[in-house]
C-alpha positions as a Markdown table, in Angstrom:
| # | Residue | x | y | z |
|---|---|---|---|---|
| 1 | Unk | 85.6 | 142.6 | 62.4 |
| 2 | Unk | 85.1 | 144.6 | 65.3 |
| 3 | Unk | 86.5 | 142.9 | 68.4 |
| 4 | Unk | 83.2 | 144.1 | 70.5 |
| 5 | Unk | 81.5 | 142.1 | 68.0 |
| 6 | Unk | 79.9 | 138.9 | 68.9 |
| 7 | Unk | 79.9 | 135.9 | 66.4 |
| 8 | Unk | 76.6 | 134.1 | 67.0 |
| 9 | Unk | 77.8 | 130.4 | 66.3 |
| 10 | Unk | 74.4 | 128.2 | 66.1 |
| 11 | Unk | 74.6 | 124.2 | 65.9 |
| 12 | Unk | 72.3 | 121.5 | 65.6 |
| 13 | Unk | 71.8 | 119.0 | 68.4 |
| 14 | Unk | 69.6 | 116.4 | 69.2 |
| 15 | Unk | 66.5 | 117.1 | 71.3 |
| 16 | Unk | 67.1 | 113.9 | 73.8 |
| 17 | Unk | 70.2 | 115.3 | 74.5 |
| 18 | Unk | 72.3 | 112.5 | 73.5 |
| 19 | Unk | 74.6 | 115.0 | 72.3 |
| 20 | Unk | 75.6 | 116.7 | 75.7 |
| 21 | Unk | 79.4 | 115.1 | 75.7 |
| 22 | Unk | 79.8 | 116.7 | 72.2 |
| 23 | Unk | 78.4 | 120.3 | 73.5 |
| 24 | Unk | 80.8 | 120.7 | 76.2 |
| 25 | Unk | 83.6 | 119.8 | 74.3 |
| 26 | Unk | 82.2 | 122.0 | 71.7 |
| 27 | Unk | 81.7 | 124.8 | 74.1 |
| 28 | Unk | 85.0 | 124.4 | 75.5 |
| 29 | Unk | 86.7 | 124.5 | 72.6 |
| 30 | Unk | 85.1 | 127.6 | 70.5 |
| 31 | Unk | 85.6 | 129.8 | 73.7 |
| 32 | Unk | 89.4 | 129.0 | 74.9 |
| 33 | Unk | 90.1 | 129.6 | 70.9 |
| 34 | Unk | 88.5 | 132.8 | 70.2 |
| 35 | Unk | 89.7 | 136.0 | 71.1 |
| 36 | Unk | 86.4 | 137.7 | 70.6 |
| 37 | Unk | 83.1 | 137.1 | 72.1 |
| 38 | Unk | 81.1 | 134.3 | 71.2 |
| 39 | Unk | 77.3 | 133.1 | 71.6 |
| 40 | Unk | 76.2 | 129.6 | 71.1 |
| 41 | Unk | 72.9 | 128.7 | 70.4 |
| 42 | Unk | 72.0 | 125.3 | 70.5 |
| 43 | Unk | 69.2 | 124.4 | 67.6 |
| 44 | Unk | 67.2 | 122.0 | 70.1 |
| 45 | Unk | 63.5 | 121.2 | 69.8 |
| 46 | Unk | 61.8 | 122.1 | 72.9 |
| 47 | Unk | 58.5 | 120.7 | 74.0 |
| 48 | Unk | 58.7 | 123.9 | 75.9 |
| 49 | Unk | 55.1 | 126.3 | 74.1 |
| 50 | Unk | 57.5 | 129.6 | 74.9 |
| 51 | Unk | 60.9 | 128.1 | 73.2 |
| 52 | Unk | 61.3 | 129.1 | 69.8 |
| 53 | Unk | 62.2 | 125.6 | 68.9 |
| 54 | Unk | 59.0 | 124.4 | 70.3 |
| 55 | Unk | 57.4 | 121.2 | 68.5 |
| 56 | Unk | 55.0 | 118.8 | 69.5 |
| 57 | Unk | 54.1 | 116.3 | 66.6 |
| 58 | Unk | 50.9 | 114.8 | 68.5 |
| 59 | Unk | 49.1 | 118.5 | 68.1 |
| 60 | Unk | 50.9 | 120.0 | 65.1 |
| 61 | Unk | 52.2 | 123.0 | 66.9 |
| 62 | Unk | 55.6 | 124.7 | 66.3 |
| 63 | Unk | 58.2 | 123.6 | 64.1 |
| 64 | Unk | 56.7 | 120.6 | 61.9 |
| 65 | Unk | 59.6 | 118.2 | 61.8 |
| 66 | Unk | 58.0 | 115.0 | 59.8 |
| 67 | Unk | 59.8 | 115.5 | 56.3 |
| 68 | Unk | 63.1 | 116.4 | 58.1 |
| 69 | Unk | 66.0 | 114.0 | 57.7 |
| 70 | Unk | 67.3 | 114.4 | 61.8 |
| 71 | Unk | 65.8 | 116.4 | 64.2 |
| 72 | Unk | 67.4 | 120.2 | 63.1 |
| 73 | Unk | 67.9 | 119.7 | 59.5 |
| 74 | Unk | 65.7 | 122.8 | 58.5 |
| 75 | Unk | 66.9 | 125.3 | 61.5 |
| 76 | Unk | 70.1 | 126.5 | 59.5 |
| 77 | Unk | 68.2 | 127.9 | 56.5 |
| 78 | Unk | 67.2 | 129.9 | 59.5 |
| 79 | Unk | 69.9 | 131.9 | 60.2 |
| 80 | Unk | 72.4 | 131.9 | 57.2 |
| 81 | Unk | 71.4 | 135.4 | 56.5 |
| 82 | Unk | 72.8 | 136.9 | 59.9 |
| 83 | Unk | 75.9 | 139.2 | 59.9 |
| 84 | Unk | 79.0 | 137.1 | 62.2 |
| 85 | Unk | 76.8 | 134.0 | 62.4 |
| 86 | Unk | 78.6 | 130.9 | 61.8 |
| 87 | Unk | 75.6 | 127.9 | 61.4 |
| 88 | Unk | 76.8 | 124.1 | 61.3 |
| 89 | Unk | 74.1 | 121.2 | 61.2 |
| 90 | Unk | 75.2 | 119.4 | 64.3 |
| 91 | Unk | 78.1 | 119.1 | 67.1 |
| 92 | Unk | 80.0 | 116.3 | 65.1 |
| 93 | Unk | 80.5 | 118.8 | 61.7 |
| 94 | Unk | 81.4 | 121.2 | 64.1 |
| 95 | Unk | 83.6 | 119.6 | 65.8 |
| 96 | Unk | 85.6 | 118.1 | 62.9 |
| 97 | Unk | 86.7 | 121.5 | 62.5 |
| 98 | Unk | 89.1 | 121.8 | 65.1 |
């Protein structure tokens, strides 16, 4: 890999952001061991219309979460097919990596 590269790391988190301790750790730890540049991108619904994780149950708009298992189980399958892109289902499988 080229070391201009950037490796696109994108993890699942929970939308109430009960996860935020986990981020930072996360965050922390992914940049101060990787020589190389590296994007995270947190899969987080949004009741925001203009985020790409948008959902809002009540109208049926955006992402339509009812059959999903936690609240970013279906974002991986959409992004497994990106070149340097590392995606993990949420902050604790991540985590248990390093």
């Amino acid at each position: 890999m080229n070391t201009e590269d950037t490796i696109k790391v994108f993890v699942g988190c929970d939308p109430n952001n009960c996860d935020l301790e986990q981020m930072m750790v996360l965050d922390y730890s992914i940049h101060k061991h990787t020589s190389v540049p590296v994007e995270i991108v947190w899969m987080q619904l949004s009741r925001d219309p203009n985020s790409y994780w948008y959902s809002n149950p009540e109208t049926g708009e955006g992402w339509n979460t009812t059959k999903w298992s936690t609240p970013f189980q279906a974002f991986a399958g959409q992004f497994q097919s990106t070149v340097n892109t590392l995606v993990v289902p949420s902050t604790w499988t991540l985590m248990s990596l390093f």
